[in-house]
Structures are given as C-alpha cells and as structure tokens.
C-alpha positions in Angstrom: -14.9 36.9 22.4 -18.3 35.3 23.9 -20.9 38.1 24.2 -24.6 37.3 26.1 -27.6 39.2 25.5 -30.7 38.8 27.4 -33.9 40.6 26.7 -37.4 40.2 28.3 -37.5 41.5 32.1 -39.8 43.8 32.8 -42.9 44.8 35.5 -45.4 42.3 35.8 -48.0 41.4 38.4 -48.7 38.4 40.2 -49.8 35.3 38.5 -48.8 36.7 35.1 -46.5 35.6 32.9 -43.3 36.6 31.4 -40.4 35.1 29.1 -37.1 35.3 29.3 -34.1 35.0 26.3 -30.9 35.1 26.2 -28.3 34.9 22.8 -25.0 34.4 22.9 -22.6 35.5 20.5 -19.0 35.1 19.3 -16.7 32.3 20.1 -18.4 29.3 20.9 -17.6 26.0 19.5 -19.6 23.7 21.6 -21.9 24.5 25.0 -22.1 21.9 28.0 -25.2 23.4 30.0 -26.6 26.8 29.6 -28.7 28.3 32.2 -30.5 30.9 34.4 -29.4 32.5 37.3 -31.3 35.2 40.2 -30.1 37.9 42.6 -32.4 38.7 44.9 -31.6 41.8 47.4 -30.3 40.3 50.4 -29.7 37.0 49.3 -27.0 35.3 47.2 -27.5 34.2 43.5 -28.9 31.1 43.0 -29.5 28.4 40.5 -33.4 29.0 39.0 -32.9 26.0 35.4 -30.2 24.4 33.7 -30.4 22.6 30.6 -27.6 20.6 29.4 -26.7 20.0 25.4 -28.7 16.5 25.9 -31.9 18.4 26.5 -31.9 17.5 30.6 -33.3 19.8 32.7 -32.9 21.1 36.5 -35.2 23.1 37.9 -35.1 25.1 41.6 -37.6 23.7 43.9 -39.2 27.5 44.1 -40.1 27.3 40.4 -40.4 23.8 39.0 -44.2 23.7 37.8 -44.5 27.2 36.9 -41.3 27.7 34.4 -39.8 26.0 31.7 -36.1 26.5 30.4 -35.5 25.9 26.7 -33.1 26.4 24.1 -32.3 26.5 20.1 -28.9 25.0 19.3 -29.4 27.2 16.2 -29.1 30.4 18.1 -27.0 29.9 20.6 -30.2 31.0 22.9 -31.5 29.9 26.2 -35.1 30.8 27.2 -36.8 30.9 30.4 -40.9 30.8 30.3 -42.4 32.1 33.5 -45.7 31.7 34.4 -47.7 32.1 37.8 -45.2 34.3 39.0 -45.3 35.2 42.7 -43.5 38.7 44.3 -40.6 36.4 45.9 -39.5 35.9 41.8 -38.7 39.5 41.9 -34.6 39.1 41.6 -32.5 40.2 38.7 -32.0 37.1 35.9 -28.7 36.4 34.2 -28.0 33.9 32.2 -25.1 31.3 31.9 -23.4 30.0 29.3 -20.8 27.1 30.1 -18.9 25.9 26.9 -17.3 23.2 29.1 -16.6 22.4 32.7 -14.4 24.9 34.3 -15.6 28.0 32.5 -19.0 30.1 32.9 -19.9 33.2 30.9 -22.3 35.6 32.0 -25.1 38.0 31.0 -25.3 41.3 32.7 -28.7 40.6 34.2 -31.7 41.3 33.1 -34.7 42.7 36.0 -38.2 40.8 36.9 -40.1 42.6 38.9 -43.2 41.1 40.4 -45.4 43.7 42.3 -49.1 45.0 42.0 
C-alpha cells in the first residue's frame, strides 16, 4: 500500500554534517505534512521538522538553526539536512508521511549516531 524508505544515518562526529532522505512509495494521492521524527534511549519520540504541502516549516527548538527539512513533490521524498550536530542528536530518525489528518505512515527508522 504506502511503503517509506529512508537512507542516510550513519556515525558521524560532532559538528559534522549529515543528510537525511526519505521516499515513499505506493498509494498516495495527495500528502498534508510530511516529516521527521527521533527516539532517543530513555526518552519518548519527538517532533524534530514538519513541512506541510504549502512549503511551511516547523522546526524543534533543539535544532532550528542547524537543520533544514525539504521535500520534492516529484518524489514523494522528505529530506532532512543536518549540520553542527551535537552527541544529544544521537536518536534513531523516522520519517512521517500524513496523506491527511487522521492518518500517519511511518518509516522503520533510520540511526544517527553522533560520537567521537
């Protein structure tokens, strides 16, 4: 039905940089907001960007400055530039899809670990 692929976690130390995508596949007629997502051990997920199909943005107060969220209509694809990142941005990413209110599909999570 909807399938979401995200690609780009890795290892990378402080202040570097890393970026994020995310595809999704299959069923989708129209999108409302896509978005990314964290995990960090010992704490619940929470919200990192948005972006809705209008192009407006929201951005975590932890990150806003150092990341960008972007997408291409074309591909179905949400991206998440990263830059400046700091060891407490260590979490696993997933990303969200909403094709309307009501209804969220999910990536399996993709890992960004931040460490020397």
């Amino acid at each position: 039905q909807v399938q979401l692929v995200e690609s780009g976690g890795g290892l990378v130390q402080p202040g570097g940089s890393l970026t994020l995508s995310c595809a999704a596949s299959g069923n989708i007629f129209s999108i409302n907001a896509m978005g990314w997502y964290r995990q960090a051990p010992g704490k619940q997920r929470e919200l990192v960007a948005t972006i809705t199909s209008g192009g407006v943005t929201n951005y975590a107060d932890s990150v806003k400055g150092r990341f960008t969220i972007s997408k291409d209509n074309g591909k179905n694809a949400v991206y998440l530039q990263m830059n400046i990142l700091k060891p407490e941005d260590t979490a696993l990413y997933y990303c969200n899809v909403r094709p309307y209110i009501g209804i969220d599909y999910w990536g399996k999570g993709t890992l960004v670990t931040v460490s020397s």
